[in-house]
PAZAPA-4460 file (N, C-alpha, C; in steps of 0.05 Angstrom, whole numbers, plus 32768, in hexadecimal, padded with zeros to 4 digits):
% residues 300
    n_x    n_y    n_z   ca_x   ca_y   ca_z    c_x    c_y    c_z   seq   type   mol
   80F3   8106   81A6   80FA   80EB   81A0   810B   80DF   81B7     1      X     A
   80FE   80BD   81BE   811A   80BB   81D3   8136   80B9   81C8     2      X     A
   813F   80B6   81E1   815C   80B2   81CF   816C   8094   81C8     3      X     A
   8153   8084   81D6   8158   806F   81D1   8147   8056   81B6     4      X     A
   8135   806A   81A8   812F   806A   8194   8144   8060   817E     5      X     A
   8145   804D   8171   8156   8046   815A   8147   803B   814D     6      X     A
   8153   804C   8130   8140   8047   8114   8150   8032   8100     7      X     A
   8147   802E   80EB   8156   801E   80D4   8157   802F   80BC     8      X     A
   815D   804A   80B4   815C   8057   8099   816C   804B   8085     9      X     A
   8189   8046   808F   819A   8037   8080   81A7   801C   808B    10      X     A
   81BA   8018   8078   81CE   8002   8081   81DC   800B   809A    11      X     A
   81E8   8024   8096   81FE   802C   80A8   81EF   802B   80C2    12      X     A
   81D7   8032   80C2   81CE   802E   80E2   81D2   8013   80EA    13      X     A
   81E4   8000   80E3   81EA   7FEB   80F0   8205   7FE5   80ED    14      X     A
   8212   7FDF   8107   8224   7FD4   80FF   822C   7FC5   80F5    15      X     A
   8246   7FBD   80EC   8252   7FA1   80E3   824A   7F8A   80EC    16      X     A
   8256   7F8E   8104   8247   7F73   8115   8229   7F68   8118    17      X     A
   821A   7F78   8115   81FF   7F7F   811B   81EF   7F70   8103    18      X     A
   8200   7F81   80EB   81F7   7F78   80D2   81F6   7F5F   80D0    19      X     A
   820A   7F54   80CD   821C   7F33   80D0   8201   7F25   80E7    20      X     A
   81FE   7F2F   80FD   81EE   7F1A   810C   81D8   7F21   810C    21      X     A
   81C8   7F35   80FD   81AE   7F2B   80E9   81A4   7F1C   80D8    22      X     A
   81B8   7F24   80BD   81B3   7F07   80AE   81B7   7EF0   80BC    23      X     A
   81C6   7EE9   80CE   81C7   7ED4   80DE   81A8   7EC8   80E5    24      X     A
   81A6   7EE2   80F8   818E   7EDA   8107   8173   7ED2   80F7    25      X     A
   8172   7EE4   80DC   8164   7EE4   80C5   8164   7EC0   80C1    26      X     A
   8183   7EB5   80B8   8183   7EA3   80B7   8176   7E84   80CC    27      X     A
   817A   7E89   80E2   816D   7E7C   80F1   8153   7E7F   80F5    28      X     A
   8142   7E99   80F4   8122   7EA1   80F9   8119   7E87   80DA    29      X     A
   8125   7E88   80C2   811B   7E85   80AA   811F   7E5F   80B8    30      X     A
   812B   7E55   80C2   8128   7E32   80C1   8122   7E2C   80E3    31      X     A
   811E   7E3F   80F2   8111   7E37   810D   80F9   7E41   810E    32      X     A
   80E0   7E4A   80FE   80CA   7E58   8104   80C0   7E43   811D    33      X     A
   80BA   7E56   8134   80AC   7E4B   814E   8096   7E5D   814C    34      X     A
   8080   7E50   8146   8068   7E61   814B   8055   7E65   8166    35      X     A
   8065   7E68   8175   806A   7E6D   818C   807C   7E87   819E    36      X     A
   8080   7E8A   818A   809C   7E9C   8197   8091   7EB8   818F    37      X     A
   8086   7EC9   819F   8077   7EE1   8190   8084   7EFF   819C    38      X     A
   809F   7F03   8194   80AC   7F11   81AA   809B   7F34   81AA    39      X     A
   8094   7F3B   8191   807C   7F48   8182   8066   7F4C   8191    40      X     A
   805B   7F42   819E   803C   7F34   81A8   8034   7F59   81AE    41      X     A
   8021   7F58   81A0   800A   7F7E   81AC   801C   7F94   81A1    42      X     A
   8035   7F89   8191   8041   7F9F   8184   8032   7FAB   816A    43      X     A
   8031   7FBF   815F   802B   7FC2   814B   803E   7FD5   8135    44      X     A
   8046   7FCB   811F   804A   7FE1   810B   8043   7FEF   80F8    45      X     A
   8043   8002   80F1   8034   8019   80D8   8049   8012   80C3    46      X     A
   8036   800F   80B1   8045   8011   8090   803D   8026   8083    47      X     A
   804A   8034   8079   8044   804B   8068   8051   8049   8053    48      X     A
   803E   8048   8041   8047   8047   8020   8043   8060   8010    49      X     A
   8051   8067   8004   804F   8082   7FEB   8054   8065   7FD4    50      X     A
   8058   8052   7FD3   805E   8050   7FB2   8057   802D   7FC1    51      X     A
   8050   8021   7FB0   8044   8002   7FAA   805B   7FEB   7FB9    52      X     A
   8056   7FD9   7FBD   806A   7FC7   7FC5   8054   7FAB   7FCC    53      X     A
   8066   7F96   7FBE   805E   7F77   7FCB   806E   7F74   7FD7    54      X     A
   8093   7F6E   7FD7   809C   7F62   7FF0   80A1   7F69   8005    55      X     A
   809E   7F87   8003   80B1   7F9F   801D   808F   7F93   802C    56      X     A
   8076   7FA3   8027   8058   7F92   8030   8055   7F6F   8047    57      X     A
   8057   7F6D   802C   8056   7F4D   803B   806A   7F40   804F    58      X     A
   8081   7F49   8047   808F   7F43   805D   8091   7F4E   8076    59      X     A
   808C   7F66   8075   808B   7F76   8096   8070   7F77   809C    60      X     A
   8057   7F66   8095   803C   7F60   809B   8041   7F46   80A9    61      X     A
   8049   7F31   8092   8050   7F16   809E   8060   7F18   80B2    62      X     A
   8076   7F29   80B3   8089   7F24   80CA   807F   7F2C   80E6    63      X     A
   806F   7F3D   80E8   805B   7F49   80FE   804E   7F37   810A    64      X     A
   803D   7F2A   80F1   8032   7F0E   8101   8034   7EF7   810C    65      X     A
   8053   7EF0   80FF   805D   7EDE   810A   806A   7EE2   8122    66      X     A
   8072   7F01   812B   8076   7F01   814A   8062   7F10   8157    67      X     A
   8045   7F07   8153   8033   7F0B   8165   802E   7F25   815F    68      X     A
   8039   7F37   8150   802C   7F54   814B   8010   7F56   8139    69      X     A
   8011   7F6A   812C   8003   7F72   811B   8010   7F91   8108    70      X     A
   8005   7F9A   80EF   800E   7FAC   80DD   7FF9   7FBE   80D3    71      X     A
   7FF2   7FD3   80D3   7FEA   7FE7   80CA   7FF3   7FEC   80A8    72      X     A
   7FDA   7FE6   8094   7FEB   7FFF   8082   7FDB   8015   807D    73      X     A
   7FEE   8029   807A   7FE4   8042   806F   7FF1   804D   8056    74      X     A
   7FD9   8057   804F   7FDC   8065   8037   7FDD   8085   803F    75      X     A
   7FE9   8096   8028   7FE6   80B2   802C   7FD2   80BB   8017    76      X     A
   7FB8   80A8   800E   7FA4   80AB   7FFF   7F86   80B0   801C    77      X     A
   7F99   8094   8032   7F7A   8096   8044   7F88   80A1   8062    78      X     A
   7F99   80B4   8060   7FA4   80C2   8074   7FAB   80DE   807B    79      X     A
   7FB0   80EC   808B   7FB5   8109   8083   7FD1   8112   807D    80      X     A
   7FDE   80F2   8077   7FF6   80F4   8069   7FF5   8101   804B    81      X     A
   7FDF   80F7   8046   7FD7   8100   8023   7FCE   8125   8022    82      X     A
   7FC6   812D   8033   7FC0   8149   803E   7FC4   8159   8042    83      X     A
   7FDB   8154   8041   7FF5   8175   8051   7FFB   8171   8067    84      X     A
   7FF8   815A   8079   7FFB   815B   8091   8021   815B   8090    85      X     A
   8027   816A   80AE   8046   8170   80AC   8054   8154   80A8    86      X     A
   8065   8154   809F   8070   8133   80A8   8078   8133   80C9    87      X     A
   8082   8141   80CE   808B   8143   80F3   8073   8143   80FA    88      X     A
   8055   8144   80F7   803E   814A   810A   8036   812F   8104    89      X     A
   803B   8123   80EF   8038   80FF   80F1   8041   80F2   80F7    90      X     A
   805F   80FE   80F3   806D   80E9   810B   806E   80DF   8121    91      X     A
   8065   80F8   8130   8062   8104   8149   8047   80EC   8150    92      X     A
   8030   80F5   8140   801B   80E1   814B   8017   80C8   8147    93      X     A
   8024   80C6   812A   8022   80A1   8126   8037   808A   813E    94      X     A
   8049   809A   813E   805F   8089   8156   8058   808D   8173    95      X     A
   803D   80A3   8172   8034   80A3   8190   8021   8089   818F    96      X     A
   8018   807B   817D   8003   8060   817E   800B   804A   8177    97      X     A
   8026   804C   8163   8031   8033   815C   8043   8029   816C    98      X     A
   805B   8017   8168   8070   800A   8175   8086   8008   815F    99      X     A
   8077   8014   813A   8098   8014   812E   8087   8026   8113   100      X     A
   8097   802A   8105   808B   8040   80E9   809F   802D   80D3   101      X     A
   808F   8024   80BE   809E   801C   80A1   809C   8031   8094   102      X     A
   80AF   803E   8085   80A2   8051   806B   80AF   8046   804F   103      X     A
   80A0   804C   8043   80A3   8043   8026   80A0   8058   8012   104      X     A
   80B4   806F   8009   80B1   8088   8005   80B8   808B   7FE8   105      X     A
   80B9   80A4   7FE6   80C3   80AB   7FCB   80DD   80C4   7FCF   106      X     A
   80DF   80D1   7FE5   80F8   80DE   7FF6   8104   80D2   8006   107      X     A
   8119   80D0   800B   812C   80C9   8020   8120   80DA   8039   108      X     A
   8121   80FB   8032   8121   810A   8048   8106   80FD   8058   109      X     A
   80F3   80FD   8049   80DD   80F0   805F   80DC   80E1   806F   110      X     A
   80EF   80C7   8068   80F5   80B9   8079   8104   80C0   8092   111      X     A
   8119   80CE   808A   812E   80DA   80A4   811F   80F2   80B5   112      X     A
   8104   8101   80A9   80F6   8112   80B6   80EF   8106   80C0   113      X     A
   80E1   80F1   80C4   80C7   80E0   80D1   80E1   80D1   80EC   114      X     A
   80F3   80C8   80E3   8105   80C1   8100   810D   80D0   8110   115      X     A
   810A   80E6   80FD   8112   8101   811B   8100   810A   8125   116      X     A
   80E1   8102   8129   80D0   8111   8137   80BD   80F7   813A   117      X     A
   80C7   80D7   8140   80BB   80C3   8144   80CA   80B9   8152   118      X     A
   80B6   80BA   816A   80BB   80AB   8184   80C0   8088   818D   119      X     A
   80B5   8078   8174   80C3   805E   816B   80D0   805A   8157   120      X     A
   80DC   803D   814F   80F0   8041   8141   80E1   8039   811E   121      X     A
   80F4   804D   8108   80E5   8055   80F2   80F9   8043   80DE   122      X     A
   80EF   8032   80CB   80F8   8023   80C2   80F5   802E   809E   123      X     A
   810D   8033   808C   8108   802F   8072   8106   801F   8059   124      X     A
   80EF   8020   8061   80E1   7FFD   803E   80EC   8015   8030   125      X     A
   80F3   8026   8020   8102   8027   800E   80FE   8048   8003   126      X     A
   8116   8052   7FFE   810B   8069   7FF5   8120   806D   7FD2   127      X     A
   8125   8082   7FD2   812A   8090   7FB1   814E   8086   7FB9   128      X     A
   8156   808D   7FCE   8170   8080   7FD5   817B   806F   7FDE   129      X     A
   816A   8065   7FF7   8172   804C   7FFF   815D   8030   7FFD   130      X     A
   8161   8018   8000   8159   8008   7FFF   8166   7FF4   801B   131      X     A
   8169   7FF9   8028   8178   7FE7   8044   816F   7FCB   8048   132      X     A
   814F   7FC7   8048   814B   7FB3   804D   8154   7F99   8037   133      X     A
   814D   7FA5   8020   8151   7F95   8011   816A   7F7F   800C   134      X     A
   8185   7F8F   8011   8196   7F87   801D   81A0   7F73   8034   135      X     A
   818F   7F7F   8045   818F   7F66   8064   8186   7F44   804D   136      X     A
   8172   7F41   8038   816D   7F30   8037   8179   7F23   801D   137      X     A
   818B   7F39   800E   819E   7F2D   7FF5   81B2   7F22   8001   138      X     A
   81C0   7F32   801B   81D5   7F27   8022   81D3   7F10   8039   139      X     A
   81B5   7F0E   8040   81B3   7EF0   8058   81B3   7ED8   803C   140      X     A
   81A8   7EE1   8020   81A1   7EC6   800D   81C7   7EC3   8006   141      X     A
   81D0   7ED7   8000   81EA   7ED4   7FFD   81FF   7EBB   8015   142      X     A
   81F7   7EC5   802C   8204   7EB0   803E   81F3   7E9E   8043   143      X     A
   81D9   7E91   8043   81D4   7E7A   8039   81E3   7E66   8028   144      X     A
   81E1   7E74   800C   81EE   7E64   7FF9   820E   7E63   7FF8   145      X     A
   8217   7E76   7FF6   8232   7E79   7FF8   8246   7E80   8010   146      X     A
   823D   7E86   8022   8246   7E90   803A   8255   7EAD   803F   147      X     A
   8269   7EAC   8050   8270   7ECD   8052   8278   7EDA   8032   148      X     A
   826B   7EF5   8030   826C   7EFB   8017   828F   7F13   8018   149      X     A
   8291   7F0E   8037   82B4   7F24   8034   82BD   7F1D   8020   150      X     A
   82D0   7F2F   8016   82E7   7F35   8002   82DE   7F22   7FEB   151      X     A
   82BD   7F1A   7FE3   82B6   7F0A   7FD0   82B1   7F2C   7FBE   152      X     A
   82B1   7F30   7F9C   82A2   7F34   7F8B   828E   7F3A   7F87   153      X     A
   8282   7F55   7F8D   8267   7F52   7F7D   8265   7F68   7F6B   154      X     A
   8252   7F61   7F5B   8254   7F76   7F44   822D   7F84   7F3C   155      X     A
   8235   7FA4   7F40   821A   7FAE   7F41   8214   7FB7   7F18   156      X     A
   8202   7FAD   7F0C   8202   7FB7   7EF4   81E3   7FC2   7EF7   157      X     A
   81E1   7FD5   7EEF   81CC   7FEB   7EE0   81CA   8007   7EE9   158      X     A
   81B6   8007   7EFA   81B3   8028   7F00   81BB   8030   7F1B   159      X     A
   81CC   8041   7F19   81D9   8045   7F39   81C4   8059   7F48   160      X     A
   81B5   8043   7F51   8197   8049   7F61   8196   803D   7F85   161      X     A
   817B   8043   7F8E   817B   803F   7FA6   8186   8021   7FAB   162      X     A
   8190   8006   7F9F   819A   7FF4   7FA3   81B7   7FEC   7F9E   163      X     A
   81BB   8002   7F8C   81D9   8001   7F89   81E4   8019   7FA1   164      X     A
   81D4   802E   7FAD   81DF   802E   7FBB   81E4   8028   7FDC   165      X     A
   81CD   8014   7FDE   81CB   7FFF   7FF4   81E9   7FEF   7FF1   166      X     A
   81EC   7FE5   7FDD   81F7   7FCE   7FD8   8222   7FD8   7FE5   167      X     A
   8221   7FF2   7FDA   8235   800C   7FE2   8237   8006   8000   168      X     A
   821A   800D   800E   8220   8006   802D   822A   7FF4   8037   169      X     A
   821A   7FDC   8029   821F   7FBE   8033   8243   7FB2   802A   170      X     A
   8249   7FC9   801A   8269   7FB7   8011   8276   7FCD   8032   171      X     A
   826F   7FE4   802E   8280   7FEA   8050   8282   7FD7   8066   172      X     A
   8268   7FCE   8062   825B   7FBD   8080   8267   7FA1   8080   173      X     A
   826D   7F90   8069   8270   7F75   806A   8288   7F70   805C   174      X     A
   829A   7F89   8053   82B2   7F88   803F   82B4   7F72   802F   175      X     A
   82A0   7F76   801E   82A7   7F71   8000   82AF   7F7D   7FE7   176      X     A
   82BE   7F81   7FD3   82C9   7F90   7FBD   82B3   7F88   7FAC   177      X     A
   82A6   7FA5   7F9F   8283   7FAB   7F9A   8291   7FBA   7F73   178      X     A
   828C   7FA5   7F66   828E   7FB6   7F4B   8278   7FCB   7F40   179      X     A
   8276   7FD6   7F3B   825D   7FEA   7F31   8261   7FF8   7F10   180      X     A
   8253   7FEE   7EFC   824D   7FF4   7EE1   822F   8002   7EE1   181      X     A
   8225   801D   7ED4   8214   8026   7ED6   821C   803A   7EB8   182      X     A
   8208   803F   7EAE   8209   8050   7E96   8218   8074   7EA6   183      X     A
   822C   807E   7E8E   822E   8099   7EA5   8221   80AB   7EAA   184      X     A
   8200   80B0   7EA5   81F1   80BF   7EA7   81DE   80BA   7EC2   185      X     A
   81E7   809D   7ECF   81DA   808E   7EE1   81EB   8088   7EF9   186      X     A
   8203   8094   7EF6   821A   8084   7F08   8207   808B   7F25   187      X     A
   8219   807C   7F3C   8205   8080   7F5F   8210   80A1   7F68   188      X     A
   81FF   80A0   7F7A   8208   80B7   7F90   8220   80BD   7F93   189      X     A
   8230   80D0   7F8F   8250   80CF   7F92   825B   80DD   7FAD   190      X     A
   823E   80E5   7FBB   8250   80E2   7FDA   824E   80C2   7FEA   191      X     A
   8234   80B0   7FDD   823D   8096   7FE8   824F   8085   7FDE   192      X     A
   824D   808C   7FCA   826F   8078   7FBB   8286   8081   7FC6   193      X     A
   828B   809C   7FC9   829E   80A5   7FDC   82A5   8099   7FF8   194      X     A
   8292   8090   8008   8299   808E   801E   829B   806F   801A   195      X     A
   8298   805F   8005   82A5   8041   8005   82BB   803B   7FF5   196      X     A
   82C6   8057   7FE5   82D6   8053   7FCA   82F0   8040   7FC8   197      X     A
   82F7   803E   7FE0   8310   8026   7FE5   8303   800C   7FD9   198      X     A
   82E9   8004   7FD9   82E2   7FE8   7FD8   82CB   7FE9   7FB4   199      X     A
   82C6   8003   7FAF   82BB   8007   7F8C   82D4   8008   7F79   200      X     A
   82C4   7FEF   7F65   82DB   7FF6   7F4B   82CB   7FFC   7F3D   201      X     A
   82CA   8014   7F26   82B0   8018   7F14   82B6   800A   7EF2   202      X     A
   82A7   7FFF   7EE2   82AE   7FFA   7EC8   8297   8000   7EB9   203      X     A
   82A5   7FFC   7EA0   8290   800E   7E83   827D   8001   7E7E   204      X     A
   8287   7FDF   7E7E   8274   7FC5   7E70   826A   7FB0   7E86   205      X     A
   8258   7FA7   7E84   8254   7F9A   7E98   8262   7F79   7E94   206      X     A
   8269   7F69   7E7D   8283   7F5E   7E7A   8296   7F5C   7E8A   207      X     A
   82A4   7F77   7E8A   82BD   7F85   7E95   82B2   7F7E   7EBA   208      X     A
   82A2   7F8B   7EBF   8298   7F89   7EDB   8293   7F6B   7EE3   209      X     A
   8282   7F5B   7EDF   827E   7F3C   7EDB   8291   7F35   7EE4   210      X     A
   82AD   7F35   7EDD   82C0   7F27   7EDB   82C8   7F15   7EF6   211      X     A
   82CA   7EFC   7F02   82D1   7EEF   7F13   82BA   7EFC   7F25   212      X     A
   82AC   7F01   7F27   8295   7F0C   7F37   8285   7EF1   7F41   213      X     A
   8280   7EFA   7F60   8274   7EDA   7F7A   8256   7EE3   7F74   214      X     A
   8252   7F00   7F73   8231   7F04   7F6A   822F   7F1E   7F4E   215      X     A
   821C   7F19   7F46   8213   7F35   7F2F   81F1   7F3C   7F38   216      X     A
   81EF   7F4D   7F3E   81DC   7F5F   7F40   81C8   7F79   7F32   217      X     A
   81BA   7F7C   7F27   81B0   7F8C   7F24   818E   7F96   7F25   218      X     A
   8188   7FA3   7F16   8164   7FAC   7F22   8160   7FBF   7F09   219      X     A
   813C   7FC4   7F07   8138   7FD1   7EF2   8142   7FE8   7EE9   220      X     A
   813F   7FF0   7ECB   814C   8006   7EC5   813D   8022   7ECA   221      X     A
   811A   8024   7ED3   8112   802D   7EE1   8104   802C   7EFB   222      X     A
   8106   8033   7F14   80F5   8034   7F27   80E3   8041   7F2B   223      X     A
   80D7   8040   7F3E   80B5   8047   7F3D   80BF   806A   7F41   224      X     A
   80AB   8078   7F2F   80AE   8096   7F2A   80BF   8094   7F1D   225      X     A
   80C9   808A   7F0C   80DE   8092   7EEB   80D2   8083   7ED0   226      X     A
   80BE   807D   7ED9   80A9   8069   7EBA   80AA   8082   7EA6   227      X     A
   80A5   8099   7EA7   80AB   80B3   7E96   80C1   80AE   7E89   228      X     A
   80DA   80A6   7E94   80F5   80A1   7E84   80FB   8081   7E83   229      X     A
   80ED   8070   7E82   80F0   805B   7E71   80F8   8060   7E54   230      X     A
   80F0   806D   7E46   80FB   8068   7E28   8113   8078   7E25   231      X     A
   8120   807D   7E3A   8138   8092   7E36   814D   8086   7E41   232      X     A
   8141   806F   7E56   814D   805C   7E69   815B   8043   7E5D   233      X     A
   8148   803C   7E4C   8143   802D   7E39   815C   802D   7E25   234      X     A
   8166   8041   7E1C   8179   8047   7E05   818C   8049   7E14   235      X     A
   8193   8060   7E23   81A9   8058   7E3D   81B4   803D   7E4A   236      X     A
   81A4   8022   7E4F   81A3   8013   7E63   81B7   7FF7   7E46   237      X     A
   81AD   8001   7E34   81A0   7FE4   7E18   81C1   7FE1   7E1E   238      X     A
   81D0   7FDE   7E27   81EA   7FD1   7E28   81EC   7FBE   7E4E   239      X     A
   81E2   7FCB   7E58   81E9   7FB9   7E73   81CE   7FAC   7E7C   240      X     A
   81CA   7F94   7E69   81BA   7F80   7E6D   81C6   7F76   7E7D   241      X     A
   81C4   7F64   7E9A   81CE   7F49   7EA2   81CA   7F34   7E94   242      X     A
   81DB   7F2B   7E83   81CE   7F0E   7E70   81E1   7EF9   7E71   243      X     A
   81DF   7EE1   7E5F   81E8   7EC8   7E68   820B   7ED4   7E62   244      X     A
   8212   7EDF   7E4D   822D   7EF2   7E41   8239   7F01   7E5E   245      X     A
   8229   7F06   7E67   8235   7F13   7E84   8236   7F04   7E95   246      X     A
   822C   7EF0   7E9C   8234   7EDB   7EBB   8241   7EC8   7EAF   247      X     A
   824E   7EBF   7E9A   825D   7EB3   7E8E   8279   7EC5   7E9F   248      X     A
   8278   7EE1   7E99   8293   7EE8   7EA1   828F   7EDF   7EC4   249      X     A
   8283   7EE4   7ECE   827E   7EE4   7EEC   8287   7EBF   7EF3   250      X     A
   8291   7EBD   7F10   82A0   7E9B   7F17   827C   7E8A   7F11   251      X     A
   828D   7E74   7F0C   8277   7E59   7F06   8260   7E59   7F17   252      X     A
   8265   7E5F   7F30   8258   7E65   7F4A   8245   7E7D   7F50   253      X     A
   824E   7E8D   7F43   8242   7EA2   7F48   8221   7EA9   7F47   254      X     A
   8213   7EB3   7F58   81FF   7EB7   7F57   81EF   7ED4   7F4D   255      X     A
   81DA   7ED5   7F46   81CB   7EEB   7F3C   81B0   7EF5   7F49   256      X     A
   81B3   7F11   7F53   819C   7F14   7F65   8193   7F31   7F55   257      X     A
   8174   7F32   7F60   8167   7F47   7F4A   814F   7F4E   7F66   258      X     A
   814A   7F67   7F73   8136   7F6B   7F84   8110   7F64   7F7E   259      X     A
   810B   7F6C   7F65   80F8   7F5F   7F5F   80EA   7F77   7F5F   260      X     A
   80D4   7F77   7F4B   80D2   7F72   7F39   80DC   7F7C   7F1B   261      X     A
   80EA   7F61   7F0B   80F9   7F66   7EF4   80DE   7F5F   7ED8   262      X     A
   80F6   7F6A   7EC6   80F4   7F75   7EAF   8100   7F5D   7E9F   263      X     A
   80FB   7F48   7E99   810A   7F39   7E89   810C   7F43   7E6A   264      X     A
   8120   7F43   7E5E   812A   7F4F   7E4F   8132   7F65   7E46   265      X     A
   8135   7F72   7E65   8137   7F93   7E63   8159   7F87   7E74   266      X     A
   814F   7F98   7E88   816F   7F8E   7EA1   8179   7F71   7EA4   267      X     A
   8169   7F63   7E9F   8172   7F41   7E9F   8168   7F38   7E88   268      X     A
   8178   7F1F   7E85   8164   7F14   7E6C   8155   7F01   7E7A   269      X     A
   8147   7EEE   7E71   8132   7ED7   7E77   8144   7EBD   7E82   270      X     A
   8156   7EBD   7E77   8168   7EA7   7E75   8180   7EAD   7E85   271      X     A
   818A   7EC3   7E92   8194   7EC6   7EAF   8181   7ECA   7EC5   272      X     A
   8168   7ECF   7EC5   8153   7ED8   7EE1   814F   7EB9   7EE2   273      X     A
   813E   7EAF   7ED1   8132   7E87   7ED1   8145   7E79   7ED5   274      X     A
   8168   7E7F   7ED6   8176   7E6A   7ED2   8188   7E64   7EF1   275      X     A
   8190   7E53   7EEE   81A0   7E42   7F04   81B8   7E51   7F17   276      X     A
   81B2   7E6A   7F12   81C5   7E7A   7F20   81BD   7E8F   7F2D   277      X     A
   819C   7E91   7F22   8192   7EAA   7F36   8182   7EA2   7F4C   278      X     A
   8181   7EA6   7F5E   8171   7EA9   7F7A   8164   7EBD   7F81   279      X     A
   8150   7EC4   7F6B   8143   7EE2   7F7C   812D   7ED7   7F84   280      X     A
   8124   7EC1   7F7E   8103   7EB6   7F96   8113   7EB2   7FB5   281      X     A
   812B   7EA6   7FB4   8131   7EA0   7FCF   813C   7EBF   7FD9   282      X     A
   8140   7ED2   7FCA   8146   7EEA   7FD6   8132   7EF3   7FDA   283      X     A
   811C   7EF6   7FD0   8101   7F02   7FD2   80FA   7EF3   7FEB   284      X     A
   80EB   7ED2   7FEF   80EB   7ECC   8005   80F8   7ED9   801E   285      X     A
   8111   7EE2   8018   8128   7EE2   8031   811A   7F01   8038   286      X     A
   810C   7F0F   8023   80FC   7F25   8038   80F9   7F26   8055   287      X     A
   80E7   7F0C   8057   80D7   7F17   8068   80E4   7F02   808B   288      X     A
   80F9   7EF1   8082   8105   7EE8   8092   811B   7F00   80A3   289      X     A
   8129   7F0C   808E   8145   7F24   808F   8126   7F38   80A0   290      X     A
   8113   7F43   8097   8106   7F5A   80AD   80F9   7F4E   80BF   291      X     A
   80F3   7F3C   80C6   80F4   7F28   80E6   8100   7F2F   80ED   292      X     A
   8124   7F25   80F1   8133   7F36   80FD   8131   7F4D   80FB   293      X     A
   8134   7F63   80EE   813D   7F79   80F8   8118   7F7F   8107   294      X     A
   8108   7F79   80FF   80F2   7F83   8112   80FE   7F80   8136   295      X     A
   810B   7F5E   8136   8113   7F56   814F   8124   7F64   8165   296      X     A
   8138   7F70   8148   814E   7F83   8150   8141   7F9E   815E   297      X     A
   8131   7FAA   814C   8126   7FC4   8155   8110   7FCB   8171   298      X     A
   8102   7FB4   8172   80E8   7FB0   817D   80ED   7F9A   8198   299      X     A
   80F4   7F85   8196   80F7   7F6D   81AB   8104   7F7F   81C3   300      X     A
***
């Protein structure tokens, strides 16, 4: 690998600053499109998917094209990813033809295998732990609407999963005080809560959490590979609905973001996702503006 190879697995691979002048730049790519400007041009990226996706997809397809690239996807159904092939012996050859690797996994480790034996830089659409990107584009819709989200409120309710513990990174990176309510059979990772615990307050009810809160957050009660424990999830979860009772506690202002795709009347109700305080189309949109940049960052 060179050594000048830099990947995106997580948040932490960016700095503060870095972070901060992404969404930025996110912000300006999204109201200056020059279709002209193809800093991309004969680049190409590989997508590799283990598990389904429309926005992580579309947006690092669209974003390719709009700087003159192009996108590969692969499957490990029509590849010798599906086969036994080593993960280091794919790494090794897919980054000998491409110019960047998406993976979209169901291990973490695969992802961090594939950066250590890939010679361009390896980007994670999402795995069982992290979720990074998704982030770049909750917190560019966040400063859109509301601006710097420092020392603002936010509050994570449901399953302390790969977005709550993105969300863990992003309070290191942008210092914000990050509430987190999760059933206790679900609580997050407790060596990543550890390493932000100055800025986590945990509570029982999501009420209690809500409280004076600038955003509330949450995501389904299962992710893809846990549909087996939906009905177990189900009984576990039936208290930390996001509903109109809970953003009542949260400020007048406050906004509600959900990654997509929800469950109306499971994790949200109908009447907080449809209503006047959530923004998850303009977060969804902000996909594929937030991985422009970082394509720009990694690749230009």
């Amino acid at each position: 690998m060179r050594q000048s190879t830099r990947h995106f697995l997580s948040l932490l691979d960016l700095t503060s600053q870095e972070f901060k002048t992404l969404i930025n730049r996110a912000i300006s790519l999204k109201s200056n499109r020059d279709p002209d400007y193809q800093p991309l041009k004969g680049k190409v990226l590989a997508m590799i998917f283990e598990k389904s996706s429309t926005r992580t997809r579309i947006s690092f397809e669209t974003g390719m094209i709009h700087f003159g690239g192009s996108a590969l996807f692969l499957s490990p159904r029509d590849t010798q990813l599906g086969r036994g092939e080593p993960l280091e012996d794919s790494a090794r050859v897919i980054s000998s033809m491409v110019d960047c690797i998406l993976l979209r996994t169901h291990q973490h480790k695969t992802v961090t295998t594939f950066a250590n034996f890939s010679s361009v830089p390896v980007i994670n659409g999402l795995t069982e732990l992290l979720h990074p990107c998704q982030l770049l584009a909750d917190m560019q819709t966040y400063l859109e609407l509301r601006g710097n989200i420092e020392n603002k409120i936010v509050t994570w309710i449901g399953d302390g999963n790969n977005m709550c513990h993105s969300y863990i990174n992003a309070a290191k990176l942008l210092n914000y005080k990050l509430h987190i309510c999760c059933p206790k059979q679900f609580q997050p990772n407790a060596e990543i809560v550890k390493s932000a615990r100055h800025q986590i307050t945990f509570f029982d009810t999501p009420t209690a959490a809500a409280k004076n809160s600038d955003l509330v957050v949450t995501d389904v009660w299962a992710s893809m590979g846990q549909e087996e424990e939906q009905k177990q999830r189900e009984i576990a979860f039936a208290d930390f609905q996001v509903n109109t009772e809970v953003m009542k506690q949260a400020k007048p202002d406050a906004l509600f973001m959900h990654c997509l795709p929800a469950h109306r009347g499971e994790e949200v109700s109908a009447e907080v996702i449809d209503g006047p305080q959530s923004v998850v189309f303009q977060e969804a949109e902000n996909r594929l503006h937030a991985q422009k940049a970082l394509l720009e960052l990694l690749l230009k």
